[in-house]
SEVOTI-249781 format. One record per residue (C-alpha): x, y, z; residue number from 1. Coordinates in steps of 0.5 Angstrom, whole numbers. Example, Ala and Ser with C-alpha at 12.3 -4.5 7.8 and 13.67 -1.06 7.14 Angstrom:
+-------+-------+-------+-----+
|    px |    py |    pz | num |
+-------+-------+-------+-----+
|    25 |    -9 |    16 |   1 |
|    27 |    -2 |    14 |   2 |
+-------+-------+-------+-----+
This chain:
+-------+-------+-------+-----+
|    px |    py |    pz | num |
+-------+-------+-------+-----+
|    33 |   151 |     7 |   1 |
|    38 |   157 |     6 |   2 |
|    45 |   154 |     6 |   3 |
|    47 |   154 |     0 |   4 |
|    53 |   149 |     2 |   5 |
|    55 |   143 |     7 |   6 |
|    57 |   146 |    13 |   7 |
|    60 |   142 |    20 |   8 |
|    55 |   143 |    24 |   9 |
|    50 |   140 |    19 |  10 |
|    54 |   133 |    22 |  11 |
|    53 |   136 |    30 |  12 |
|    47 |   133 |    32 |  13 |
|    43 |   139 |    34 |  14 |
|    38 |   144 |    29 |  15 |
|    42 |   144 |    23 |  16 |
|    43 |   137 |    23 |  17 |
|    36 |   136 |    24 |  18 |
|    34 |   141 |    18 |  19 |
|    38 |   137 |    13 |  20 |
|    35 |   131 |    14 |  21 |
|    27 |   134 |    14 |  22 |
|    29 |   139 |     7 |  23 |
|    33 |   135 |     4 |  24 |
|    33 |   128 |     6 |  25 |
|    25 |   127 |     8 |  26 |
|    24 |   132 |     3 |  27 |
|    26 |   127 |    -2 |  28 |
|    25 |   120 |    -1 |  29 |
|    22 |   120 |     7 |  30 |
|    16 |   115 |     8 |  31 |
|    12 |   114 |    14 |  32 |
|    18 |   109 |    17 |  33 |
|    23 |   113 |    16 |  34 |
|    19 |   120 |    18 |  35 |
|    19 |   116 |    25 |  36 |
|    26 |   119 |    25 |  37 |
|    28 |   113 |    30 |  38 |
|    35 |   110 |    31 |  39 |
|    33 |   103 |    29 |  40 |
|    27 |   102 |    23 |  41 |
|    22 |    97 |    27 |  42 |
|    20 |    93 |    20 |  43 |
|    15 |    87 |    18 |  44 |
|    20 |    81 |    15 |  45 |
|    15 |    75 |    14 |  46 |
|    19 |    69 |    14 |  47 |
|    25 |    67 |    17 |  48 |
|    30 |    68 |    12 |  49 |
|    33 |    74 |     9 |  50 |
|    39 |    77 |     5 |  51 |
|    42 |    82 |     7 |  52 |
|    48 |    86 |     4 |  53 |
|    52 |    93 |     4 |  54 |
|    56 |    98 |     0 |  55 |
|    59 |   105 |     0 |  56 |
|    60 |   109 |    -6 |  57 |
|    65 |   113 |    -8 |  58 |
|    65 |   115 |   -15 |  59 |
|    68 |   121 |   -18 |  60 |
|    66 |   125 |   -21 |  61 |
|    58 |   125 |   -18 |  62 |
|    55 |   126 |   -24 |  63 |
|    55 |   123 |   -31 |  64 |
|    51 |   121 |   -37 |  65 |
|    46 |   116 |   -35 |  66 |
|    47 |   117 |   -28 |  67 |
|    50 |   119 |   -21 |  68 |
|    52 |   118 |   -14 |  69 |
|    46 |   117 |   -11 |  70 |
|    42 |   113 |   -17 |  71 |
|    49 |   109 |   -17 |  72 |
|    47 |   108 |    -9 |  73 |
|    40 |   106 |   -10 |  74 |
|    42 |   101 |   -16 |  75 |
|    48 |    98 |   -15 |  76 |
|    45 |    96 |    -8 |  77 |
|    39 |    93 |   -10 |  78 |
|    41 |    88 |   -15 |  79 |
|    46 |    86 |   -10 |  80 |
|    40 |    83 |    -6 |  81 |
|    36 |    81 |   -12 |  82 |
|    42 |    76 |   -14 |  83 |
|    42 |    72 |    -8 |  84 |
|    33 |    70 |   -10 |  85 |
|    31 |    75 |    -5 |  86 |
|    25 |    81 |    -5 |  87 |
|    28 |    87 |    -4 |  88 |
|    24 |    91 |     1 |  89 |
|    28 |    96 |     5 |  90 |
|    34 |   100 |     4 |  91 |
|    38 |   105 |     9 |  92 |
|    43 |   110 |     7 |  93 |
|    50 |   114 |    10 |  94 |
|    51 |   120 |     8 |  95 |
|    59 |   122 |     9 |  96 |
|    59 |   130 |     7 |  97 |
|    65 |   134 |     6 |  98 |
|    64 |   142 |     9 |  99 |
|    62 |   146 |     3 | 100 |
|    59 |   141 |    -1 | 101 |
|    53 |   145 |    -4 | 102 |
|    47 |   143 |    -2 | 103 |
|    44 |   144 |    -9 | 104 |
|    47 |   138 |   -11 | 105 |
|    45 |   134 |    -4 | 106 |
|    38 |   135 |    -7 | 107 |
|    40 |   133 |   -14 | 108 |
|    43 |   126 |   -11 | 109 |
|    37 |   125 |    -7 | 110 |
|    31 |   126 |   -12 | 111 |
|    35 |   121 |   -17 | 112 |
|    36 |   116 |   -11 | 113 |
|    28 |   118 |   -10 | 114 |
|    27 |   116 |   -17 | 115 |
|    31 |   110 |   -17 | 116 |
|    27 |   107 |   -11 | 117 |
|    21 |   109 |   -13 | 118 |
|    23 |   104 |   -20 | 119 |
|    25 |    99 |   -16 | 120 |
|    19 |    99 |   -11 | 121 |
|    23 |    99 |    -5 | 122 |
|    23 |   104 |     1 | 123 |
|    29 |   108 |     5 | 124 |
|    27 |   106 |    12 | 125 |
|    33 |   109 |    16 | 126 |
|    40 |   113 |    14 | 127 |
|    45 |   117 |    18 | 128 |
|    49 |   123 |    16 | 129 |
|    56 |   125 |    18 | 130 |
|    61 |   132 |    17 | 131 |
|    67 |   132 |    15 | 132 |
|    73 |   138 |    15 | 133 |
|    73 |   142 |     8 | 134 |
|    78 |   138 |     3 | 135 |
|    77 |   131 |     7 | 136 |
|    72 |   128 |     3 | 137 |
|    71 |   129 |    -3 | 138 |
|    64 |   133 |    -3 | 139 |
|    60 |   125 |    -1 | 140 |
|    60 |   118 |     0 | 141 |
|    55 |   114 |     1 | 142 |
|    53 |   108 |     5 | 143 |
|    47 |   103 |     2 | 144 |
|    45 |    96 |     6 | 145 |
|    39 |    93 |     3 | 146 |
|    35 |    87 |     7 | 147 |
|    30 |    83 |     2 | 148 |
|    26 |    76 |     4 | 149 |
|    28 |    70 |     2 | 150 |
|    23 |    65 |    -1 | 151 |
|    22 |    58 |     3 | 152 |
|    27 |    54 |    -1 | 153 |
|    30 |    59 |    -4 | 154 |
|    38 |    58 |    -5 | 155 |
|    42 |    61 |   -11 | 156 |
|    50 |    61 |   -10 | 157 |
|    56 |    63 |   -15 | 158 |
|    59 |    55 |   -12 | 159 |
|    53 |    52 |   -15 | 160 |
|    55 |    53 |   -22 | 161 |
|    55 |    45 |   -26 | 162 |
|    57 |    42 |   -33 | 163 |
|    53 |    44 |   -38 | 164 |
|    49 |    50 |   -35 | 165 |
|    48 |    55 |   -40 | 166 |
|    51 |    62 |   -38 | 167 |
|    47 |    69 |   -40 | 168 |
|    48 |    76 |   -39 | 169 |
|    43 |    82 |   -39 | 170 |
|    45 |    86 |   -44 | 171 |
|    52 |    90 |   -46 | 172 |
|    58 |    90 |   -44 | 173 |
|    63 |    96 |   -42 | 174 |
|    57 |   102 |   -41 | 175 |
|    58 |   105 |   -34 | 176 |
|    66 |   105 |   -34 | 177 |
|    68 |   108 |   -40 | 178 |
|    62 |   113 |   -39 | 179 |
|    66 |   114 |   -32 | 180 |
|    73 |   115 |   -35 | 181 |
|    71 |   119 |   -41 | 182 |
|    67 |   124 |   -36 | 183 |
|    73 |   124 |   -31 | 184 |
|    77 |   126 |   -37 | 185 |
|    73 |   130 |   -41 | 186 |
|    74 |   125 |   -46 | 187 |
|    70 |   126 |   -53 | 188 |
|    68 |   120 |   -57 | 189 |
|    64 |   123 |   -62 | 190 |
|    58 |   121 |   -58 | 191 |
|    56 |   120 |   -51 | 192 |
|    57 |   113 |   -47 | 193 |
|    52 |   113 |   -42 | 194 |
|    52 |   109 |   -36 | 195 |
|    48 |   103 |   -36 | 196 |
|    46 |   104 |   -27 | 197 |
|    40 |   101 |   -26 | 198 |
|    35 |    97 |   -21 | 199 |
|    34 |    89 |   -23 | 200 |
|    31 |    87 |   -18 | 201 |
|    24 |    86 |   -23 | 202 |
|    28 |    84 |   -28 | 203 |
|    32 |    78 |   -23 | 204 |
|    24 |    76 |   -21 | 205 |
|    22 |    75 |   -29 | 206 |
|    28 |    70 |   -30 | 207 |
|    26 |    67 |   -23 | 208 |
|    19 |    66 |   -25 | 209 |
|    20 |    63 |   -32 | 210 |
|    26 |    59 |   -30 | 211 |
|    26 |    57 |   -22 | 212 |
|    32 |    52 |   -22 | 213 |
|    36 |    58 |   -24 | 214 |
|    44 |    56 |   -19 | 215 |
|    45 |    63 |   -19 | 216 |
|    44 |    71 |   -21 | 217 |
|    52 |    75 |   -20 | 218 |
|    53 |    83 |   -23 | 219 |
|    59 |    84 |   -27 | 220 |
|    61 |    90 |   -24 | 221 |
|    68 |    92 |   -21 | 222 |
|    73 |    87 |   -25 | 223 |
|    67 |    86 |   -30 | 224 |
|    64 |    80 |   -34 | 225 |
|    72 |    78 |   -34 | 226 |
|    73 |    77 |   -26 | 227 |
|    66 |    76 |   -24 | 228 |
|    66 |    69 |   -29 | 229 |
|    73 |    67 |   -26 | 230 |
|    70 |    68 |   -19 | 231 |
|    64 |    63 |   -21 | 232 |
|    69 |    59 |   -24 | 233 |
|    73 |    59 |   -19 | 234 |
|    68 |    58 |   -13 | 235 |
|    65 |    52 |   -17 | 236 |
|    71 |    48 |   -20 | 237 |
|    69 |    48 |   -26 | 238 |
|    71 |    51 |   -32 | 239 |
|    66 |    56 |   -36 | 240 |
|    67 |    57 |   -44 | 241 |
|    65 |    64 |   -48 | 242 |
|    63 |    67 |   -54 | 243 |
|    66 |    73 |   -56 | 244 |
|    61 |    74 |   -61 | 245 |
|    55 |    73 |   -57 | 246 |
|    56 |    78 |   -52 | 247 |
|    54 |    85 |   -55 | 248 |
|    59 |    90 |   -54 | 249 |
|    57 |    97 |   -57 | 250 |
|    61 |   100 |   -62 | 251 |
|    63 |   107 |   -58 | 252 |
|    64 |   103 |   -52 | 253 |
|    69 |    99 |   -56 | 254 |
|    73 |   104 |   -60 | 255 |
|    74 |   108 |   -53 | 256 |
|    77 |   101 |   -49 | 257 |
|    81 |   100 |   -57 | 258 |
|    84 |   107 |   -56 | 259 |
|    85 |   107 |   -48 | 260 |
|    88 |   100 |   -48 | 261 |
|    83 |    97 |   -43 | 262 |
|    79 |    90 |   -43 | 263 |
|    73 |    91 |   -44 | 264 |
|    72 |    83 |   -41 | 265 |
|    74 |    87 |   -36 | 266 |
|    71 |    94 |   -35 | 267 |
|    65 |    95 |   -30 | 268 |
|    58 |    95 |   -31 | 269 |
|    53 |    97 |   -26 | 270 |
|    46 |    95 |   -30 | 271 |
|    47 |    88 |   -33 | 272 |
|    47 |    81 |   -29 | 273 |
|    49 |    75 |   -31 | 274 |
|    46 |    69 |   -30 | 275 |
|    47 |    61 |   -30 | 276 |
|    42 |    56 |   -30 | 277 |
|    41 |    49 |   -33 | 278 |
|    42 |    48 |   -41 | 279 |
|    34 |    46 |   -41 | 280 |
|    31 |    53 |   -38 | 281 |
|    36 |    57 |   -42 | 282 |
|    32 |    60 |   -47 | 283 |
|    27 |    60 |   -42 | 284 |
|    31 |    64 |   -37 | 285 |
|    34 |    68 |   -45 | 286 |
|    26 |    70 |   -46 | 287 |
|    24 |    73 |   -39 | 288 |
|    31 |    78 |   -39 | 289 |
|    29 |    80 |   -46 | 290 |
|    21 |    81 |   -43 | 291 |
|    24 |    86 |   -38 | 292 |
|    25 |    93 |   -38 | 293 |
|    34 |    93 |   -39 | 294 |
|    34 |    86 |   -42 | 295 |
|    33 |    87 |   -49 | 296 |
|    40 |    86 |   -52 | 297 |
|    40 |    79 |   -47 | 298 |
|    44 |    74 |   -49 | 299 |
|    46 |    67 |   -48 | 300 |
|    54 |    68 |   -48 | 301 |
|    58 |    60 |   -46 | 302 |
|    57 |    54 |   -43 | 303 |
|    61 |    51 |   -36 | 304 |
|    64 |    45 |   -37 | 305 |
|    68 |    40 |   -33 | 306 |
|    75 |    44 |   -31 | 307 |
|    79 |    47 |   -24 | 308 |
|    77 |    54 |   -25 | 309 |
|    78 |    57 |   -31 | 310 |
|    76 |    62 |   -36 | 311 |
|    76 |    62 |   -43 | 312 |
|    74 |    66 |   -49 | 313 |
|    74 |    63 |   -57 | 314 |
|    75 |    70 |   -60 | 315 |
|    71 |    73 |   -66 | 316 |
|    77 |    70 |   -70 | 317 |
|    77 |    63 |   -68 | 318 |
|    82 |    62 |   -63 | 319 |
|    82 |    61 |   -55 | 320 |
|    85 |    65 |   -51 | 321 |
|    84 |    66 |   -44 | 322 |
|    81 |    71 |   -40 | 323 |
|    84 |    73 |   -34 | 324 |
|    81 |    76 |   -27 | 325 |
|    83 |    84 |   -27 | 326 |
|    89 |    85 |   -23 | 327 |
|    90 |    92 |   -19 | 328 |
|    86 |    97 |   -21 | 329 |
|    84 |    99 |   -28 | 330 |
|    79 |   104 |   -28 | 331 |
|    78 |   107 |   -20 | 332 |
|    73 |   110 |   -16 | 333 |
|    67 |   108 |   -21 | 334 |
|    63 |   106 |   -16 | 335 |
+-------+-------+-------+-----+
């Protein structure tokens, strides 16, 4: 392909259009559904039930330590699927790109998203691209929708939540947002933060198989552990409890939410997942997160307990406070 930028007529529907798709997108991560090229994907789904799920990803800057747009895509995606219990099988992707947009960096985005289905074991079926005027788009957006099948029996829900569960995180906290800002801002923390964006539909799998009356699967990411808890709280009726000695929370990450005045309770994670599952399969559920490829800082963090929906945290200095849902918007555009 000899364009070196998005151009509007790559959105027009005619030759140009199809050459973006077969030597960037095709060349990328197109399979034999996919190279069908029609305008709906014909898929084998065995059973009855599925899980369905979409978003769109606009982060800035597109490419940051531990990822990218497109890998962020694939990840954030596929584990919004995995929560619900089901097995990830398709994805499809939108592309919204900005005339001028190099396509150098299109092809970059394509293979990490390639890569990142390839992880994940799953196939981007079907996908739709659109032009914008130059200064309208910020260079790409990008549209997921995944589809997995559910197992007969199968009903994971944040509303699920009961006295005595146990509650488990996947690992660290805090990762992708402040690798965001600190990219975003050109800031120097005397090391590099990487964002934490991976696939966790394996590790989801694992879990399940170790400790299947798990009541459900959620990912801490816009609002952090702190909104994500509240949520389950809140849609449960229930009060959840956490130690803040319990959850791992990396030096760096720490130092830069203390200089920036952030929560880190409340920063955004794009490859952990917390889990609640009742007290006598915890340290089994506990075992299989940390037998997983990005769960080996996993770590039984609280409990829930009778209540009408709060959150509380017993701090490192014996106190409790409580902790709040995010209110606005403390870190934008980091997904």
């Amino acid at each position: 392909m000899k364009d070196e930028t998005v151009l509007l007529s790559h959105g027009s529907g005619g030759t140009m259009m199809k050459r973006i798709i077969d030597e960037v997108f095709f060349e990328a991560y197109g399979g034999a559904i996919l190279h069908r090229a029609d305008d709906a994907a014909s898929l084998v789904m065995p059973g009855e039930r599925i899980a369905l799920s979409t978003d769109t990803y606009v982060v800035t800057p597109h490419f940051f330590p531990g990822g990218d747009i497109g890998r962020l895509a694939i990840c954030g995606t596929v584990n919004d699927v995995a929560t619900s219990g089901a097995e990830v099988r398709y994805l499809s992707c939108g592309f919204i790109l900005e005339e001028g947009y190099p396509i150098e960096n299109l092809r970059r985005i394509c293979r990490s998203m390639a890569e990142a289905s390839l992880e994940a074991g799953i196939e981007i079926v079907t996908g739709d691209t659109k032009v914008v005027d130059r200064g309208h788009g910020d260079g790409v957006y990008i549209n997921t929708s995944g589809v997995g099948i559910l197992p007969d029996g199968r009903d994971l829900s944040g509303s699920f939540c009961k006295p005595g569960d146990c509650i488990l995180i996947s690992g660290s906290i805090g990762d992708h947002g402040i690798a965001i800002i600190s990219t975003r801002e050109d800031l120097s923390f005397g090391t590099t933060i990487e964002s934490d964006a991976a696939p966790l539909n394996h590790l989801i799998a694992n879990v399940l198989e170790a400790a299947p009356n798990v009541h459900c699967f959620r990912d801490p990411t816009r609002g952090g552990l702190s909104s994500t808890l509240n949520e389950l709280a809140s849609t449960s009726g229930v009060n959840i409890t956490i130690e803040e000695a319990d959850v791992v929370v990396h030096d760096q990450v720490l130092g830069a939410c203390e200089m920036l005045g952030y929560d880190v309770f409340q920063v955004a994670n794009e490859g952990k997942m917390v889990c609640v599952v009742p007290a006598q399969e915890a340290e089994a559920a506990l075992n299989a997160m940390r037998a997983s490829r990005y769960g080996e800082e996993a770590a039984i963090i609280g409990k829930v307990e009778e209540g009408t929906g709060k959150v509380f945290l017993h701090t490192a200095f014996g106190s409790t406070r409580v902790l709040d849902m995010l209110v606005g918007e403390q870190l934008p555009r980091i997904c």
